[in-house]
C-alpha positions as a Markdown table, in Angstrom:
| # | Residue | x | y | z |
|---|---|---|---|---|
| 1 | Unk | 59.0 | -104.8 | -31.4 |
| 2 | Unk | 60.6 | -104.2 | -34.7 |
| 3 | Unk | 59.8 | -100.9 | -36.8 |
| 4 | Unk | 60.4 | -100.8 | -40.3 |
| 5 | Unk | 60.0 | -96.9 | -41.7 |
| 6 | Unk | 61.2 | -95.5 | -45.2 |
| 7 | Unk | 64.3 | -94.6 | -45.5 |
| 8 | Unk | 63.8 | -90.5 | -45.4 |
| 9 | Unk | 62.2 | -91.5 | -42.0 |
| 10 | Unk | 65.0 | -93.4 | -40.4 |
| 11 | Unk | 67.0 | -90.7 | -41.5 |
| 12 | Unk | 65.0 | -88.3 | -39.8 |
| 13 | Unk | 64.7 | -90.0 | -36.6 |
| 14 | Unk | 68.6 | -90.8 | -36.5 |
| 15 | Unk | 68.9 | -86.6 | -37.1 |
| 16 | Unk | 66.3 | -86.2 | -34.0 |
| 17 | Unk | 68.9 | -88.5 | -32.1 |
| 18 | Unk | 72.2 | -87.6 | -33.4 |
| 19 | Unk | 71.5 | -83.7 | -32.5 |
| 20 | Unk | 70.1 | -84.8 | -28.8 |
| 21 | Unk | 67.0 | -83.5 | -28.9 |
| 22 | Unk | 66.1 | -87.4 | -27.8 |
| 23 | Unk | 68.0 | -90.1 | -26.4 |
| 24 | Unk | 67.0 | -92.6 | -28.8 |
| 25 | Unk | 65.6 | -93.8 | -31.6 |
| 26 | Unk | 62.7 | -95.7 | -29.4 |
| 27 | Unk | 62.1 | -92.1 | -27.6 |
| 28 | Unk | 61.3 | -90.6 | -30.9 |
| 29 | Unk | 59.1 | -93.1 | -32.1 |
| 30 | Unk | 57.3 | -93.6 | -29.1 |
| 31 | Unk | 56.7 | -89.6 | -28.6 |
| 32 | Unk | 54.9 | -89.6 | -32.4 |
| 33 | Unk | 52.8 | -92.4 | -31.3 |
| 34 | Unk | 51.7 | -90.6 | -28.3 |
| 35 | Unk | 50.9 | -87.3 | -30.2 |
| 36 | Unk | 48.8 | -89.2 | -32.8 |
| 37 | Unk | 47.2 | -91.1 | -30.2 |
| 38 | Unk | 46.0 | -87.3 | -28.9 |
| 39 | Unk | 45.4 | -85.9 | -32.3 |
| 40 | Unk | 43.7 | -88.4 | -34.4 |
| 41 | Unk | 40.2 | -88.4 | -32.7 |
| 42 | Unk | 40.3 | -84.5 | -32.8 |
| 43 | Unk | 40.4 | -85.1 | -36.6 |
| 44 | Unk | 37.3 | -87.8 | -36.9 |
| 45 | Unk | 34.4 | -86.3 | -38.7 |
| 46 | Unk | 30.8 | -87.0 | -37.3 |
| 47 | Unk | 28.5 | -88.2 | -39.8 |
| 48 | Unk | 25.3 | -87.4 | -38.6 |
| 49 | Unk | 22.5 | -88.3 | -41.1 |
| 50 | Unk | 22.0 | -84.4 | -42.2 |
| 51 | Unk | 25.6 | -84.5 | -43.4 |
| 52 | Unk | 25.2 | -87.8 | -45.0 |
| 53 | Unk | 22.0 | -86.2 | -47.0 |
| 54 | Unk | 23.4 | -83.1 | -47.8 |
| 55 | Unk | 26.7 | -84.6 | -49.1 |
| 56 | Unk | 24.2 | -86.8 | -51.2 |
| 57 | Unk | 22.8 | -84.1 | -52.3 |
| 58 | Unk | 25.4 | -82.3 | -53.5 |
| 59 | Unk | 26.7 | -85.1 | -55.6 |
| 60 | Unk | 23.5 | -85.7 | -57.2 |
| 61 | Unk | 23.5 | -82.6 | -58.6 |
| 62 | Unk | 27.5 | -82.2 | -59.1 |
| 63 | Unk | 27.9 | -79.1 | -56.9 |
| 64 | Unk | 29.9 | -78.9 | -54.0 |
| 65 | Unk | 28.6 | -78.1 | -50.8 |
| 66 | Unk | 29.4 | -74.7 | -48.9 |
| 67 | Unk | 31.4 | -75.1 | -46.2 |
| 68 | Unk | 29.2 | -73.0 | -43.9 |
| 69 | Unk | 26.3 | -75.1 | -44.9 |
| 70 | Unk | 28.2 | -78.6 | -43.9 |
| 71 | Unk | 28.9 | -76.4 | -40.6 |
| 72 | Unk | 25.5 | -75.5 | -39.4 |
| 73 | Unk | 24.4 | -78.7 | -40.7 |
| 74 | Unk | 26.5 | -80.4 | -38.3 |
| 75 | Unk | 26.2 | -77.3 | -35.6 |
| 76 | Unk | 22.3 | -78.3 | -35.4 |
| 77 | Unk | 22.9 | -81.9 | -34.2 |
């Protein structure tokens, strides 16, 4: 597999390399890959239909939501 990454990436990874804190270029790459793989669904948002209608709410009327609302709105599920 080929990787093509901007160049202030490639630079980054060759740094990561060239200082030893991995063996290669490959090791780099495949170590962000596994940390997304971990992190990503911790970031998905839940939309459960009493978030949907509140958030349609609030742009109806061209207010934003509280945050504490959204949270005890999606606490309740």
């Amino acid at each position: 597999m080929n990787v093509l990454l901007p160049a202030d990436l490639e630079q980054y990874v060759e740094s990561l390399v060239r200082t030893g804190k991995y063996p290669a270029s490959s090791d780099v790459i495949a170590e962000a890959l596994r940390q997304h793989k971990v992190a990503r669904p911790a970031v998905q948002i839940v939309m459960t239909p009493e978030l949907e209608r509140a958030l349609d709410e609030a742009m109806e009327e061209k207010t934003e939501p509280l945050t504490t609302d959204l949270r005890r709105i999606q606490g309740s599920r």
